[in-house]
N, C-alpha and C positions, 0 to 999 in steps of 0.2 A: 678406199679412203679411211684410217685411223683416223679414232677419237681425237687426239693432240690435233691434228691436221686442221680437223673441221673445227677444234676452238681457236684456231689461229685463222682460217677462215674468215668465221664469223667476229674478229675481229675488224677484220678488213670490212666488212659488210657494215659493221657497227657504224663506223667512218661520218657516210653522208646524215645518216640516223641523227649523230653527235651534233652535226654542222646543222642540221634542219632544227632541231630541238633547242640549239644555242642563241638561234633567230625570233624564235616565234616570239611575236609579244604577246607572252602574258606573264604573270606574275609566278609562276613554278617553272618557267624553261630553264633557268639556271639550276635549279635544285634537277630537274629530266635529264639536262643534258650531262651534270656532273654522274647523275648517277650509270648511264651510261658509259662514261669516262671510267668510272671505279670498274663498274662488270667488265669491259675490257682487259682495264689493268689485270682483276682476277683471273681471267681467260690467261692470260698469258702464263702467271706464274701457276695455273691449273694445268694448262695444256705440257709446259716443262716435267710437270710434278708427275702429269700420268705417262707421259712420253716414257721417263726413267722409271719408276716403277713398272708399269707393264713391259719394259722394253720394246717400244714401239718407237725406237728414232726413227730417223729416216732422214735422206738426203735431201728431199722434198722439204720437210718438215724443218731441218737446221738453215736450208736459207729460206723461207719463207716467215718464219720466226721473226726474226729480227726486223725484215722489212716490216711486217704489220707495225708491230711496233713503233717503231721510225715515221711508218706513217699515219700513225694515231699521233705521236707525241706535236709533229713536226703540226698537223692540223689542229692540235690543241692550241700551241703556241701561238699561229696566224691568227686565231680565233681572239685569244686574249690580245694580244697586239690589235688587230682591230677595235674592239668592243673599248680600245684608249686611247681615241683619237687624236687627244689633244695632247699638242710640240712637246709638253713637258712629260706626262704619264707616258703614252705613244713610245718616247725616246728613250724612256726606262726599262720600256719591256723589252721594244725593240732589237736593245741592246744584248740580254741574256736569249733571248729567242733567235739568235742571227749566232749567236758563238753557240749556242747545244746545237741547231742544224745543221751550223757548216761544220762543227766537228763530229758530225754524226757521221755527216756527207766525206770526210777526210777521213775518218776510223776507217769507213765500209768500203773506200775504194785502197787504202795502205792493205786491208786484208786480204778482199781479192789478189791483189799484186802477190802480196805476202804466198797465198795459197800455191800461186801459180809459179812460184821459186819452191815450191816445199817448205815454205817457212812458217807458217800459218802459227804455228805454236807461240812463235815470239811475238806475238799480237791478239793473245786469248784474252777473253774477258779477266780483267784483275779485280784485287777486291775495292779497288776505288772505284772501277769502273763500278762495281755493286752497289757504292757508298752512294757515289751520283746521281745513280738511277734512283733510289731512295730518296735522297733530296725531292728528285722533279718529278717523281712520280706521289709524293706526298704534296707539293708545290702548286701542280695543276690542279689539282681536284679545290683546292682553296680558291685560286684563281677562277676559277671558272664559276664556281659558287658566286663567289665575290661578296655575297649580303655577310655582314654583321650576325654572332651565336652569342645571343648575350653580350656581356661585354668584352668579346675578343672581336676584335677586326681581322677578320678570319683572312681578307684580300690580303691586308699589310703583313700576316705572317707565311701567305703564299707568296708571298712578291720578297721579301728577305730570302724565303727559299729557295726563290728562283735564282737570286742571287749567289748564292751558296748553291747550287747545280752549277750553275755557272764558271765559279770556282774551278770546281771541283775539277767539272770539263776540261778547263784548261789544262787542268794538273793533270789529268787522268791521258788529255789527249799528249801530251811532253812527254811522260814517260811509253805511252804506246812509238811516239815518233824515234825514241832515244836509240829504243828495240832496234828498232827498222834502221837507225840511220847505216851503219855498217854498208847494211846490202844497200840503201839507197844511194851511196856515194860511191858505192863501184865502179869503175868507168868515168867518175864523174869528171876527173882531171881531162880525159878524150874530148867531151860533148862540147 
């Protein structure tokens, strides 16, 4: 087991930690549980950074990568869409947190497919997809906070953010699908 491995690991590990700590009531879980959220985040772009420098990839380590990931992000999201229960916030969040998952869930099964035609390449990370993840990965940590730093409303520039992921998403997932349309309508006059 390489180091990358075990920080992508223990991201996964991180997970229930996140979800216990976003519960508890007292007065610092959000400030616990975001911080949580952020050493993940750093886990990830750590475990990348020493993968490549030491050269320690691994086939283990490139799909297991992305899932922790996916499964932080996607458990952050339920979490804030929870903690807004009411018709109108609820249906705000709802809405950006249902388009990043299902497009997460849409990217990761077009690559699979993708991989398994030898196409893999026309569905590599692009730099929107990088731009995105920036967005939501700077988005949720506000979110999850949620209190007020002075006088920014640190929720309401997480919740724009998330918006702007959201975006992006879209954009990001139209040009991965453009990729792929080609190979995906092959045969499609047959079916």
């Amino acid at each position: 087991m390489q180091l990358p491995n075990i920080l992508t690991l223990s991201r996964i590990v991180m997970i229930p930690i996140f979800v216990a700590l976003f519960y508890l009531p007292f007065r610092w879980a959000n400030e616990a549980s975001m911080a949580v959220f952020v050493l993940a985040a750093f886990t990830d772009w750590l475990d990348g950074y020493l993968a490549r420098r030491m050269k320690l990839t691994s086939r283990f380590g490139a799909f297991l990568d992305p899932v922790a990931d996916k499964l932080m992000v996607a458990a952050a999201l339920v979490l804030i869409v929870d903690w807004n229960p009411t018709p109108f916030a609820g249906w705000l969040l709802a809405m950006p947190a249902t388009v990043i998952i299902g497009r997460e869930i849409t990217i990761a099964a077009l690559r699979e497919w993708m991989a398994e035609l030898g196409e893999r390449a026309r569905v590599k990370v692009s730099w929107l997809g990088k731009v995105k993840t920036t967005a939501q990965m700077t988005a949720l940590p506000m979110l999850i906070y949620r209190d007020p730093v002075g006088p920014l409303d640190v929720g309401l520039i997480g919740f724009v953010l998330l918006y702007v992921a959201a975006v992006l998403t879209i954009w990001s997932m139209i040009q991965y699908l453009r990729a792929a349309w080609p190979l995906l309508m092959e045969g499609a006059a047959g079916d």
